[in-house]
C-alpha distance (Angstrom), angle and dihedral (degrees) to the residues before:
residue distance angle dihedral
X1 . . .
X2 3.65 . .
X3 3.74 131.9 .
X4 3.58 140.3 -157.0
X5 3.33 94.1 -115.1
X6 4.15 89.8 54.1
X7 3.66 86.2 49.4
X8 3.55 96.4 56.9
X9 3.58 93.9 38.1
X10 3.80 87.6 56.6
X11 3.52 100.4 52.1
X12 3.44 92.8 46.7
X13 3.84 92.2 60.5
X14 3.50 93.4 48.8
X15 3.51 94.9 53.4
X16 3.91 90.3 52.5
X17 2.92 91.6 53.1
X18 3.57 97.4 57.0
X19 3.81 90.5 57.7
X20 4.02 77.9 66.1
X21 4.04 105.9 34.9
X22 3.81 132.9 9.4
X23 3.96 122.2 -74.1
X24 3.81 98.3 -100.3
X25 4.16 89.4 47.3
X26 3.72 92.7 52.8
X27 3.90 95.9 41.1
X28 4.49 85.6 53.8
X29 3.74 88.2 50.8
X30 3.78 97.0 50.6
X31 3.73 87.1 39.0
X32 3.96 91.9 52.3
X33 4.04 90.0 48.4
X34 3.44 96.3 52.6
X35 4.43 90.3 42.4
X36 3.58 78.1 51.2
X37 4.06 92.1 48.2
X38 3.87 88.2 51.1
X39 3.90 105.3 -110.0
X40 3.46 120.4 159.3
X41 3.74 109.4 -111.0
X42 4.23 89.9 -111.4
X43 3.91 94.1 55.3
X44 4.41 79.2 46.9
X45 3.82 95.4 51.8
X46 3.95 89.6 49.1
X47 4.06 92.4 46.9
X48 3.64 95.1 43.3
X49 3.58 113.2 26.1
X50 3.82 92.8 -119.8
X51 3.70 127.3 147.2
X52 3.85 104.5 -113.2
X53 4.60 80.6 -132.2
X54 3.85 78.2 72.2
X55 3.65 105.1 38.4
X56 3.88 84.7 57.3
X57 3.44 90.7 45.6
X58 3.73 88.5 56.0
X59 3.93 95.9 43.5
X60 3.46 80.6 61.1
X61 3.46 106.0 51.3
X62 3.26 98.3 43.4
X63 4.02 85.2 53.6
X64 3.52 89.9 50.3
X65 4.24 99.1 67.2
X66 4.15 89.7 -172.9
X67 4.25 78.2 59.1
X68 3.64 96.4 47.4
X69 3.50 111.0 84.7
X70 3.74 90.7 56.5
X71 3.51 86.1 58.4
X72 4.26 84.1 103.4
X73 3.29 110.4 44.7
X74 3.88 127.7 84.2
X75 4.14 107.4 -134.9
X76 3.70 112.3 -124.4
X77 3.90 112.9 -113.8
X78 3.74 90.1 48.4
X79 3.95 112.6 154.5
X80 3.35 127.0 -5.4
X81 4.18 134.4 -4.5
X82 4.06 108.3 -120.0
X83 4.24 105.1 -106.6
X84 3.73 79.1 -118.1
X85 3.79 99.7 49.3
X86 3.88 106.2 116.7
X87 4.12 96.1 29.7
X88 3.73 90.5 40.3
X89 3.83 91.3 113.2
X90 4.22 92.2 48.3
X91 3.62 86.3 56.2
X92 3.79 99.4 44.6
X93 3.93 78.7 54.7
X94 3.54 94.5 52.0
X95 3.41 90.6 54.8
X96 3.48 98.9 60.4
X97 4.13 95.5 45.5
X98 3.83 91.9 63.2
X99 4.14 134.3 27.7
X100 4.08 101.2 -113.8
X101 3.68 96.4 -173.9
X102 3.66 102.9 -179.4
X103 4.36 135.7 38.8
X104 3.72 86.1 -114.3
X105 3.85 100.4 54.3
X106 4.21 85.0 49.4
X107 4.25 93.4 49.5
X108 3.58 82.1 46.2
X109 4.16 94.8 53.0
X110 3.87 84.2 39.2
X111 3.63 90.2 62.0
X112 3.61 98.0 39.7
X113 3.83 104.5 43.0
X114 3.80 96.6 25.0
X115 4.20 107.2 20.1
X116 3.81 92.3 -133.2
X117 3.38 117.4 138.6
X118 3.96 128.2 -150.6
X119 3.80 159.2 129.3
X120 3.53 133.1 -71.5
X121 3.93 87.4 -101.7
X122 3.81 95.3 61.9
X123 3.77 86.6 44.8
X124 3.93 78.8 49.6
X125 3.38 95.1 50.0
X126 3.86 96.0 48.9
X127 3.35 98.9 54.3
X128 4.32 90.8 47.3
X129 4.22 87.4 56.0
X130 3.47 79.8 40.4
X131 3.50 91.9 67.3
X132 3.31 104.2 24.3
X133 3.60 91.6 63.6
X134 4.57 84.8 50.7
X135 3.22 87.5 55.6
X136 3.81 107.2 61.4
């Protein structure tokens, strides 16, 4: 059974260990550590913040020794594909036919040319690979 104190003592691992990894990292290695204590996965979730999906996921792994060292690394593809993934390169190209000078003139093109919809921060975003990729 958990306790407030183990609570707060969990939490405060994790986030020193962020200072040294990224938030997902630091939440598996608390996670494994208390697996490895033997908590149940419910008192887990409620020290760590954790779905219990991923706390299973984790027993498992950790169960599974072939699994284990990929217990570290974050998969590439995780979350979700940019609204611009696969036409990315048509837009970069658009960009450098014609001078859009603000976010709102590059939504609008988006819509027009491409019918994807968005916020200034994708138009943001854009326009920042945009240059990045000018620049090299």
């Amino acid at each position: 059974m958990k306790t407030k104190k183990q609570c707060d003592w969990s939490l405060a691992t994790i986030d020193y260990l962020k200072t040294l990894t990224s938030e997902t990292l630091a939440k598996r290695a608390a996670v494994v550590l208390l697996i490895s204590a033997g908590l149940c996965n419910k008192d887990i979730k409620d020290m760590t913040g954790m779905s219990e999906r991923a706390i299973r996921y984790l027993r498992h792994t950790i169960e599974d020794s072939e699994a284990t060292k990929e217990l570290f690394k974050i998969k590439p593809g995780s979350g979700r594909k940019a609204k611009t993934h696969n036409i990315e390169e048509e837009v970069f190209r658009e960009l450098d036919r014609k001078d859009y000078d603000t976010y709102a003139k590059v939504l609008a093109m988006l819509k027009e040319k491409f019918n994807v919809t968005g916020s200034p921060t994708l138009a943001a975003r854009i326009v920042k690979r945009w240059k990045e990729r000018k620049a090299m």
